[in-house]
NUZAKE-403637 format. One record per residue (C-alpha): residue number from 0; residue in one letter; chain; x, y, z. Coordinates in steps of 0.25 Angstrom, whole numbers, plus 5000, padded with zeros to 4 digits. Example, Ala and Ser with C-alpha at 12.3 -4.5 7.8 and 13.67 -1.06 7.14 Angstrom:
# residues 2
NODE/num/residu/chaine/px/py/pz
NODE/0/A/A/5049/4982/5031 .
NODE/1/S/A/5055/4996/5029 .
//
This chain:
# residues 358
NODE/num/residu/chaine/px/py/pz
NODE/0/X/A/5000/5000/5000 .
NODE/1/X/A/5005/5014/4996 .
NODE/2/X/A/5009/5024/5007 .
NODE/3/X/A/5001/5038/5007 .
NODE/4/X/A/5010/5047/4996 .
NODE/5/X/A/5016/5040/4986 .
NODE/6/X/A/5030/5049/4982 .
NODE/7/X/A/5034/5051/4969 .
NODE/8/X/A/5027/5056/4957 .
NODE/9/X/A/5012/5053/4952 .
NODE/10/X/A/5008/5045/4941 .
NODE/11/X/A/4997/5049/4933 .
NODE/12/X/A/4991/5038/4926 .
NODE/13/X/A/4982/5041/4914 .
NODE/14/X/A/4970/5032/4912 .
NODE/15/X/A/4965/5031/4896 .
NODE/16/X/A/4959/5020/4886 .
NODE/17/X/A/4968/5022/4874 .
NODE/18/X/A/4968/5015/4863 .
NODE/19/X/A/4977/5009/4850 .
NODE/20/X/A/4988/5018/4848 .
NODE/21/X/A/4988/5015/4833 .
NODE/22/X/A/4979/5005/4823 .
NODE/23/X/A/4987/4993/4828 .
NODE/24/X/A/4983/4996/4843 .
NODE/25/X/A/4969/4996/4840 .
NODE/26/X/A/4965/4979/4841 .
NODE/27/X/A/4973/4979/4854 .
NODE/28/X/A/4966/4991/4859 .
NODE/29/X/A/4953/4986/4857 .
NODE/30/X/A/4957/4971/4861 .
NODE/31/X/A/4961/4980/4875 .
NODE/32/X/A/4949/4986/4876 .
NODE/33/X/A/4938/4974/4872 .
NODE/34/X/A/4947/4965/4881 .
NODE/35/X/A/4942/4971/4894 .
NODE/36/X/A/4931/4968/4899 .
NODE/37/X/A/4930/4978/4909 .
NODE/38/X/A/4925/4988/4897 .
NODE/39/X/A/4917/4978/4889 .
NODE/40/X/A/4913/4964/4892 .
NODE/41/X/A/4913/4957/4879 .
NODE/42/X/A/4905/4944/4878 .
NODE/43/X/A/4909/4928/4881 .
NODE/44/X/A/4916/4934/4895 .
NODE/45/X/A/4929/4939/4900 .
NODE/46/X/A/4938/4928/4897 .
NODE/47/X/A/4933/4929/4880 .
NODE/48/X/A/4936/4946/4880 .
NODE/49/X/A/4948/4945/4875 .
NODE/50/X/A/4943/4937/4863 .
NODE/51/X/A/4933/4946/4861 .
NODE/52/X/A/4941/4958/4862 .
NODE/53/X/A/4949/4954/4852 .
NODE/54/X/A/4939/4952/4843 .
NODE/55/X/A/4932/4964/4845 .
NODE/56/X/A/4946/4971/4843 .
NODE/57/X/A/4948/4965/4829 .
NODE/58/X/A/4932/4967/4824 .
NODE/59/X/A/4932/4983/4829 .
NODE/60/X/A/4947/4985/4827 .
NODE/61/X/A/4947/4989/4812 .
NODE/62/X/A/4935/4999/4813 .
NODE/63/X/A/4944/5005/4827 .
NODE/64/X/A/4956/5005/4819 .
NODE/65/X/A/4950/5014/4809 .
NODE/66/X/A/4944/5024/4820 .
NODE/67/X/A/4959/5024/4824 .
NODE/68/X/A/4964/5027/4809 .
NODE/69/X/A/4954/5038/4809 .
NODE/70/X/A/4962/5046/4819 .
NODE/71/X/A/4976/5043/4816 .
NODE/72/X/A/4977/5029/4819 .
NODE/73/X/A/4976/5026/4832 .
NODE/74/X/A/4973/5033/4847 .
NODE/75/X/A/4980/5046/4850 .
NODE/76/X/A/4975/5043/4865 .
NODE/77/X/A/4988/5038/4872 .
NODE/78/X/A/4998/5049/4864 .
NODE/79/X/A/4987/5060/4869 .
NODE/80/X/A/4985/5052/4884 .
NODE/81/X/A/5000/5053/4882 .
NODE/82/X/A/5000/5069/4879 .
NODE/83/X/A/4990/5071/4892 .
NODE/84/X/A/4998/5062/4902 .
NODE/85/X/A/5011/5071/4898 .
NODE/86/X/A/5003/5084/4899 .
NODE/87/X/A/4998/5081/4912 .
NODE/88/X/A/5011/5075/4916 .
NODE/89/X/A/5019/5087/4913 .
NODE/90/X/A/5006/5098/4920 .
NODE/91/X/A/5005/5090/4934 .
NODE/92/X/A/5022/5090/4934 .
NODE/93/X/A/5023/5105/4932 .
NODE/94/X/A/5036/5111/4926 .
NODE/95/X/A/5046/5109/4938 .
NODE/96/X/A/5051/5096/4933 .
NODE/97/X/A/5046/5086/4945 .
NODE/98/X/A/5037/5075/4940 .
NODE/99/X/A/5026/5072/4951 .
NODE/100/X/A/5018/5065/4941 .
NODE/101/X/A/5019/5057/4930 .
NODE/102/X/A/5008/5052/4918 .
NODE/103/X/A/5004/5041/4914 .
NODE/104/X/A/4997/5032/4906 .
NODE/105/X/A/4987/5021/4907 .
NODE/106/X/A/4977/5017/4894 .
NODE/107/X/A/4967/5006/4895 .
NODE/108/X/A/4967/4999/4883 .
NODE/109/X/A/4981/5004/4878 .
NODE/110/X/A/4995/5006/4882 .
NODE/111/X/A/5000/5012/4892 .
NODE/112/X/A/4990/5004/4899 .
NODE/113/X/A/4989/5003/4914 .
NODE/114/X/A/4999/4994/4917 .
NODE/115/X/A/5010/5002/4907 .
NODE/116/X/A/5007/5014/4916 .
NODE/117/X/A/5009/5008/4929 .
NODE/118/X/A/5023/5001/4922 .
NODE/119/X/A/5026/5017/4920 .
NODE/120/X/A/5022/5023/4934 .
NODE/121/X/A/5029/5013/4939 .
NODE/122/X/A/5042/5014/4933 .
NODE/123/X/A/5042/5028/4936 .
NODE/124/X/A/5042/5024/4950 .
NODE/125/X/A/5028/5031/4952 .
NODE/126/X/A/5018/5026/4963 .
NODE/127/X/A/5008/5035/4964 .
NODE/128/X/A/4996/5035/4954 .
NODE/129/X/A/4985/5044/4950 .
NODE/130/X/A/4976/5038/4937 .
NODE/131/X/A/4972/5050/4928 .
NODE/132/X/A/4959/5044/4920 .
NODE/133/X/A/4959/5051/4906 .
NODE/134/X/A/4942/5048/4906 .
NODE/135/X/A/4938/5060/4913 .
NODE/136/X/A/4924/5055/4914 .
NODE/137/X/A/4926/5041/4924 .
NODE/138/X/A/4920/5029/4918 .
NODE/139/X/A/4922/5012/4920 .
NODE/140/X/A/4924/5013/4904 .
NODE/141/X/A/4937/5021/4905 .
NODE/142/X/A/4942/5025/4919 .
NODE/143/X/A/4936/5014/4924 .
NODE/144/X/A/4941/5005/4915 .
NODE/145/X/A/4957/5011/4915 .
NODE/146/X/A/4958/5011/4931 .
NODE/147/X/A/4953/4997/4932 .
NODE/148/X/A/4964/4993/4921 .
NODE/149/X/A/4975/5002/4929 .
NODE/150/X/A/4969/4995/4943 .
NODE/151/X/A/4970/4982/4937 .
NODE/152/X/A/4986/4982/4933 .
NODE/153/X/A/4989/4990/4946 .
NODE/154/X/A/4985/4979/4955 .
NODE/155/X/A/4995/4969/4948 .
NODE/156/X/A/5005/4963/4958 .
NODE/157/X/A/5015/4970/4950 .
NODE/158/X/A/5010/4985/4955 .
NODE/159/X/A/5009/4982/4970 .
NODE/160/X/A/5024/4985/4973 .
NODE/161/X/A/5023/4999/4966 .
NODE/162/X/A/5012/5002/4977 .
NODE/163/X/A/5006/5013/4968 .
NODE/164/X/A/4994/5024/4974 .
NODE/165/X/A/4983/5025/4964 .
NODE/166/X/A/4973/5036/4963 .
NODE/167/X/A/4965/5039/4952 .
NODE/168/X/A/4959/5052/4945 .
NODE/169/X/A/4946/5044/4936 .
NODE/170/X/A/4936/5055/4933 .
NODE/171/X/A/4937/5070/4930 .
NODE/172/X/A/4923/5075/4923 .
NODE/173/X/A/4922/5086/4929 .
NODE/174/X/A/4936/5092/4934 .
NODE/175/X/A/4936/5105/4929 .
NODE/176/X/A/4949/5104/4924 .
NODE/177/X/A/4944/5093/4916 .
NODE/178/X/A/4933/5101/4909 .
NODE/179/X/A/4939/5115/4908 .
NODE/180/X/A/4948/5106/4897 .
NODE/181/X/A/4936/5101/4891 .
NODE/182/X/A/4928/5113/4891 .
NODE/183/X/A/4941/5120/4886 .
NODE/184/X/A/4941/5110/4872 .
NODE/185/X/A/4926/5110/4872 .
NODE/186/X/A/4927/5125/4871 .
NODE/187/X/A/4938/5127/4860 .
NODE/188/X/A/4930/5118/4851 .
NODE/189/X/A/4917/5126/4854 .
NODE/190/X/A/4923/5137/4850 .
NODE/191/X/A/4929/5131/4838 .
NODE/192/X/A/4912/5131/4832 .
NODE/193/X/A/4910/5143/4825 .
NODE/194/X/A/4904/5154/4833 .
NODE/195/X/A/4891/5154/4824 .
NODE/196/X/A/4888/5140/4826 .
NODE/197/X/A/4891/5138/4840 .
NODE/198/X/A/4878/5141/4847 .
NODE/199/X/A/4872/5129/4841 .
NODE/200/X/A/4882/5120/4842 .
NODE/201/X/A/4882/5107/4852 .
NODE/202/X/A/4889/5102/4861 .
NODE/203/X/A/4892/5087/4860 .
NODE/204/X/A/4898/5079/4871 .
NODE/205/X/A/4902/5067/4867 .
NODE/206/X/A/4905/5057/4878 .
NODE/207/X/A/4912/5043/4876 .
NODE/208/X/A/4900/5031/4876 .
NODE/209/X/A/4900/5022/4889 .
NODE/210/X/A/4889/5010/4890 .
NODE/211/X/A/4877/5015/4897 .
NODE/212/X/A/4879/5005/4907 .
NODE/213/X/A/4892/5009/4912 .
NODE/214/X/A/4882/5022/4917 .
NODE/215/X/A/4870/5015/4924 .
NODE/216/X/A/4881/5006/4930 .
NODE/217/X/A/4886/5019/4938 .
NODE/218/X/A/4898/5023/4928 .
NODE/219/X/A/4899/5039/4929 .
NODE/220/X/A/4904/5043/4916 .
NODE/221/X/A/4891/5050/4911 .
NODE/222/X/A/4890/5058/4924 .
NODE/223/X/A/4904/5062/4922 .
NODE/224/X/A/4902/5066/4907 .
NODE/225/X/A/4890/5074/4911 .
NODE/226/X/A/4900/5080/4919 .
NODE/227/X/A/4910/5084/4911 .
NODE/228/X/A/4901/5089/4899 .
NODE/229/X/A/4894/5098/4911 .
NODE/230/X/A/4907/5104/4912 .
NODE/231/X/A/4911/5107/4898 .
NODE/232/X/A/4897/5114/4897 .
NODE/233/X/A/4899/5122/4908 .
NODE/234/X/A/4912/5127/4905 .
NODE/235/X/A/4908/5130/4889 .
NODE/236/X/A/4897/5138/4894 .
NODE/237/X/A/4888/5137/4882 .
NODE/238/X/A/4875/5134/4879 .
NODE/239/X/A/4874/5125/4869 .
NODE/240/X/A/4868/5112/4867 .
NODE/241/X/A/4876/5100/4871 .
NODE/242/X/A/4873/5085/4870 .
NODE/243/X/A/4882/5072/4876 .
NODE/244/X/A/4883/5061/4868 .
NODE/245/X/A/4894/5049/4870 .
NODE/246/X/A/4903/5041/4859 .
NODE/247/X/A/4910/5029/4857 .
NODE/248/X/A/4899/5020/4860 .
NODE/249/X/A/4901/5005/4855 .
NODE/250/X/A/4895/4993/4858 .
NODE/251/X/A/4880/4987/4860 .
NODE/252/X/A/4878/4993/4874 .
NODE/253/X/A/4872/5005/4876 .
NODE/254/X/A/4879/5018/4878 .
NODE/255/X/A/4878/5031/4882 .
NODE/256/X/A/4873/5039/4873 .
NODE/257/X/A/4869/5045/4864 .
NODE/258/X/A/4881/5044/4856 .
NODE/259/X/A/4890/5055/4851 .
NODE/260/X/A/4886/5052/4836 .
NODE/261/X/A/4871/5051/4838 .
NODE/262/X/A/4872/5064/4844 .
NODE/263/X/A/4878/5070/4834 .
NODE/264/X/A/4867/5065/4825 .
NODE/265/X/A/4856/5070/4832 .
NODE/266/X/A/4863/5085/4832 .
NODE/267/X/A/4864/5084/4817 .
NODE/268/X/A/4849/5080/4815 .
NODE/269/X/A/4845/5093/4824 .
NODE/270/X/A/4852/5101/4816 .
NODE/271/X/A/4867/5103/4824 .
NODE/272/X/A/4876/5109/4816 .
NODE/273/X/A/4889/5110/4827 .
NODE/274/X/A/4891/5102/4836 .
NODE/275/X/A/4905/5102/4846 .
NODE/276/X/A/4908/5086/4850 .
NODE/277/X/A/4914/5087/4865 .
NODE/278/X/A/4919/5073/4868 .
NODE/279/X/A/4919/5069/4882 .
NODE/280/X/A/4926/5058/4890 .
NODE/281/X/A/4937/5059/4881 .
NODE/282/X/A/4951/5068/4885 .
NODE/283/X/A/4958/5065/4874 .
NODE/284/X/A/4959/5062/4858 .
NODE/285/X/A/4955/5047/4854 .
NODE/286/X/A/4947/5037/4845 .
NODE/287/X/A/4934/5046/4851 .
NODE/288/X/A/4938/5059/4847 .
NODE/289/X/A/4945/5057/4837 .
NODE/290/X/A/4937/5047/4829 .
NODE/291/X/A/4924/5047/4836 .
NODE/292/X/A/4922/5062/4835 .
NODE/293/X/A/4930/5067/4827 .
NODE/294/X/A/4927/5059/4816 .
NODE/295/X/A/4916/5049/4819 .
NODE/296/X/A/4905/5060/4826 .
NODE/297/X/A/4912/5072/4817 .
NODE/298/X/A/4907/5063/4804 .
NODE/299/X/A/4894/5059/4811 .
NODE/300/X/A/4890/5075/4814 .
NODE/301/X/A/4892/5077/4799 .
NODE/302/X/A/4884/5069/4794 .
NODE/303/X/A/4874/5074/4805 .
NODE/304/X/A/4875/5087/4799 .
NODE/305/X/A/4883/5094/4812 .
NODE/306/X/A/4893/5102/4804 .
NODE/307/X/A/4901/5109/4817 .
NODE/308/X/A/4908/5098/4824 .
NODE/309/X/A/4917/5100/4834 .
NODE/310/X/A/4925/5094/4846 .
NODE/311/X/A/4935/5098/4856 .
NODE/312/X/A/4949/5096/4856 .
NODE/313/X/A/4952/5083/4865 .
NODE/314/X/A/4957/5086/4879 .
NODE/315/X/A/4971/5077/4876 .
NODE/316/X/A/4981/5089/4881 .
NODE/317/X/A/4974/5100/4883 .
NODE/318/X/A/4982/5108/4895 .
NODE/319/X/A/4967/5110/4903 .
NODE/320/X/A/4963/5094/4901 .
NODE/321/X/A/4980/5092/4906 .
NODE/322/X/A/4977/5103/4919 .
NODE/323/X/A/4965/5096/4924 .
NODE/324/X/A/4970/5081/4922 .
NODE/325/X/A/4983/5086/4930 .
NODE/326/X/A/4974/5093/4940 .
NODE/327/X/A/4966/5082/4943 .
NODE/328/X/A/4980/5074/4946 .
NODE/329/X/A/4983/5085/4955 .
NODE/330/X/A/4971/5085/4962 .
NODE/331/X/A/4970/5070/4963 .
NODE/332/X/A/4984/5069/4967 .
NODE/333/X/A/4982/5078/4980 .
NODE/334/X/A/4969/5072/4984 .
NODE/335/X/A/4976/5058/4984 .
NODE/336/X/A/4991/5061/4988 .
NODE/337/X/A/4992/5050/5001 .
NODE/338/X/A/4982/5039/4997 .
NODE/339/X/A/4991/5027/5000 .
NODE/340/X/A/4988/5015/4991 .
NODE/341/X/A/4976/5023/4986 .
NODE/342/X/A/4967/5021/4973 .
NODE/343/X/A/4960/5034/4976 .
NODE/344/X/A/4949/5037/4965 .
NODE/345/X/A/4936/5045/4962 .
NODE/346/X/A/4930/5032/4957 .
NODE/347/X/A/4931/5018/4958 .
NODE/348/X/A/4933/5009/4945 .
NODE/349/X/A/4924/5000/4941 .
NODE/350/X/A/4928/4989/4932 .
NODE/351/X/A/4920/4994/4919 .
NODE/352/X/A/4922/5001/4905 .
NODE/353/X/A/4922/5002/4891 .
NODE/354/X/A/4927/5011/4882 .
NODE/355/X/A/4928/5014/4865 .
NODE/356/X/A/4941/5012/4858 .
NODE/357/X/A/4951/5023/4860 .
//
């Protein structure tokens, strides 16, 4: 058991899904992320998953691999995840040359995974731990999902000597630092409509899908969305309409909704000619931004007759996202300085999730 105060620097370890680097990666990414049954429970049992993953993988991996072409050929998530764990190392470290924190990296279904962070914390001789979740908005399907993998290697016999102290930052949908960021993007592309059109324009929110079940089994991401969305408003200030819809939805079950796409629709048969697509639950560029709505969504408002179309940029860098993710760590870290052994947390994790392929 840990003694209160671990010395030394702070890791900070990232929490994110990823997803296949390049066309290659995309099987094995999918193969990862069908073969746990924590996210979906695939028919004949646990013990056929892995068969069944791979099959699924092979059947959907052509029509993902040329999502993935569509935006260069693979997922920029790990080089920008990469980008904001050295932005935020560099604004929690200051400029006098001492290092107490260091960033790192854990994907669910890709490297660096969980294991391949704990190998890096370790080697730098670090025993103090604070997860940083990259889903601002907690939910099984994602945080959930991630701390559960993280919990799972770290009780490996292997881990006891290094005694680490774990505490956990898993949700964050309305820290205002959090939504100044957002509100700051949401603003630049409300001001990139052109004056005379911006009256009537709509807000969309676009929210990634989760099973409806997930929600009347207690999971709180829809409450946190609600959230977050509240926020942005507020801080735009502006009247206009605005409407939440969710994406990314796949699979028999039924899911939030409506969904982003039907939306869209139904704007273009009222007449909407401009509309601004804010996605939530998202903090940086990836398959659902890149192909989803800039591509798939941007093509379906066309042919709805929506002319204006317009998102923010992604968070990914942006020096307001970077200050709040550092002031949460700061926060966090005084609240929980002399926790010995600790797994301090706002939230319990619950062995549930499911999630589209980043």
């Amino acid at each position: 058991m840990s003694t209160c105060g671990a010395s030394g620097p702070t890791a900070v370890l990232l929490f994110n899904l990823g997803g296949p680097d390049d066309l290659d990666a995309v099987e094995p990414f999918l193969v990862n992320l069908f073969s746990d049954r924590e996210i979906i429970e695939l028919p004949f049992g646990a013990r056929m998953q892995p068969l069944m993953a791979r099959l699924i993988a092979k059947m959907r991996g052509p029509s993902v691999r040329r999502n993935y072409q569509s935006i260069g050929g693979g997922s920029p998530q790990l080089r920008i995840t990469r980008a904001q764990a050295a932005a935020l190392e560099h604004r929690l470290n200051g400029s006098d040359g001492s290092r107490p924190y260091r960033v790192f990296i854990a994907m669910r279904y890709s490297r660096p995974s969980a294991e391949d962070a704990l190998e890096a914390i370790a080697q730098a001789g670090i025993r103090r731990i604070i997860t940083l979740t990259l889903f601002p908005h907690y939910s099984k399907a994602t945080t959930g999902s991630s701390r559960n993998e993280f919990e799972r290697v770290l009780s490996h016999e292997k881990w006891q000597p290094f005694d680490f102290e774990v505490t956990h930052i898993d949700r964050y949908p309305d820290d205002p630092g959090y939504l100044d960021a957002m509100a700051h993007t949401t603003r630049q592309a409300w001001l990139s409509i052109p004056a005379d059109r911006r009256d009537r324009a709509v807000i969309l929110f676009s929210a990634h899908g989760l099973p409806q079940k997930f929600i009347d089994e207690g999971d709180p991401y829809v409450e946190h969305i609600e959230r977050t969305r509240s926020g942005i408003l507020a801080r735009l200030g502006v009247s206009n309409r605005q409407v939440l819809a969710y994406q990314s939805r796949t699979g028999p079950v039924k899911w939030l909704g409506p969904g982003t796409e039907e939306m869209l629709e139904a704007l273009g048969r009222e007449g909407v000619k401009d509309v601004l697509v804010v996605p939530l639950s998202f903090v940086s560029d990836h398959i659902e931004t890149l192909y989803e709505v800039d591509l798939l969504f941007a093509d379906a408002a066309r042919h709805a007759g929506i002319t204006g179309y317009y998102r923010p940029e992604a968070l990914n860098t942006e020096p307001l996202f970077i200050d709040a993710l550092a002031g949460l760590v700061q926060r966090h870290g005084a609240r929980t300085s002399c926790c010995g052994g600790c797994t301090a947390s706002t939230t319990p994790a619950i062995p549930i999730a499911i999630g589209a392929a980043r």
